[in-house]
Each structure stands twice: as structure tokens, then as C-alpha cells.
N, C-alpha and C positions, 0 to 999 in steps of 0.2 A: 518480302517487305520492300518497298516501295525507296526509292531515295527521302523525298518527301516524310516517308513513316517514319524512317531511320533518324531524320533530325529531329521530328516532333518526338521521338523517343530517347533519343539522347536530351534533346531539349527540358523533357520532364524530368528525367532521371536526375542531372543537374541541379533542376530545382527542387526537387524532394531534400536535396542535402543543405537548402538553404532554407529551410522551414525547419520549426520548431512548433509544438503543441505543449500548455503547459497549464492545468486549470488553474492557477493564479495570475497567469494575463486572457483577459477577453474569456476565459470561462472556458480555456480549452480551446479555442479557434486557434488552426492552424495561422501561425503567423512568422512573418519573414525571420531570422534569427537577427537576436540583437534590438527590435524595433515590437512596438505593441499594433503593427500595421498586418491587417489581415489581410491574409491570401487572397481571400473570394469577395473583397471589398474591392482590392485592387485588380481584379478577373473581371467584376462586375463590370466596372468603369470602362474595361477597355473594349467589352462585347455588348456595351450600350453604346460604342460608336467613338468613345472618348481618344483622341490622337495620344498616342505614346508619348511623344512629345511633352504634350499637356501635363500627364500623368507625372511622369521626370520632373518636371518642375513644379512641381506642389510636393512630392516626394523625389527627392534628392539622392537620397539614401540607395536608391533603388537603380540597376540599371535593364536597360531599354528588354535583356535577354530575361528580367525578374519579369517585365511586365509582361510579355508573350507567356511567359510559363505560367503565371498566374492566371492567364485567362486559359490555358489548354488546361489547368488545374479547376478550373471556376466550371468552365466547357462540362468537364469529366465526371466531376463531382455532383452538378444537375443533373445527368443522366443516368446515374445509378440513385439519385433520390426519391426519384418517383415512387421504387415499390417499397423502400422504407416507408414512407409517406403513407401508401396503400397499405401497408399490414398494420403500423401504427391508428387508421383510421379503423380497421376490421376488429382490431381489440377493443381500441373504445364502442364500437359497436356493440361487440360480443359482454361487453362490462354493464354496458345501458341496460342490455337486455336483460342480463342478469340481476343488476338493480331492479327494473320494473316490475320481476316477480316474486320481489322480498314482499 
């Protein structure tokens, strides 16, 4: 492991313990503990280009090491969505089909 890997991995680990998941906020979406501010809202912004900075001061609450973690959390989380996405579309497939020849 890389020096680089080793902080991006301490880096998440950190913030796993400053999330919370709770379906009576946001329906379940991981969200920062304490705040109704979701993780991959806050990930989004910052891998759409948005400066940390910016972010920090529209949410306050948050500091600068929430917002890198959120986008390596936002990062991580795209990248394993795909093949959910993929088997969830193959079912409904596999469902249609099976409607059509009721």
C-alpha cells in the first residue's frame, strides 16, 4: 500500500464513524451524524468541481477532511453501483417477460 492509499484509507475509515444511516432521515441515505446532510449530496458537489471552501461555507457544520471523505465515499459508492443497477434492470427484464406471457 501506497503512502497516498494509506491516507485515503485512514481518510475513509474516519469517516465511516461520522456517518450514520437511519430510514426515518432521508429514507435511509447515509448521512453525516447529527445533520440531515447526505453524504453523496455532499461527494457529489465536490466531484462536480465545487471548491471545499464553497462547500464549508454553505455547510458549516462540516469540516474540510468531511468533505474529501465524502467525495472518496461518493467516488466508491458510483463504482460498485453499476452492477446493482445491471441486475436490478435484468430482473425487471426477466419480470416483463414473464408478464407478457400471462
Amino acid at each position: 500500500m501506497t503512502i497516498d492509499e494509506a491516507l485515503r484509507a485512514d481518510l475513509y475509515k474516519k469517516g465511516l464513524a461520522r456517518i450514520v444511516s437511519d430510514k426515518k432521515v432521508l429514507g435511509g441515505e447515509p448521512v453525516f451524524r447529527g445533520t440531515r446532510l447526505s453524504v453523496r449530496h455532499v461527494g457529489g458537489m465536490r466531484l462536480n468541481g465545487e471548491p471545499t471552501e464553497r462547500i464549508l461555507g454553505d455547510y458549516p457544520d462540516l469540516s474540510a477532511e468531511d468533505v474529501e471523505f465524502a467525495a472518496l465515499y461518493t467516488r466508491f459508492e458510483a463504482a460498485a453501483r453499476p452492477n446493482q443497477i445491471q441486475s436490478a434492470n435484468r430482473l425487471l427484464q426477466h419480470q416483463r417477460a414473464l408478464n407478457e406471457k400471462r
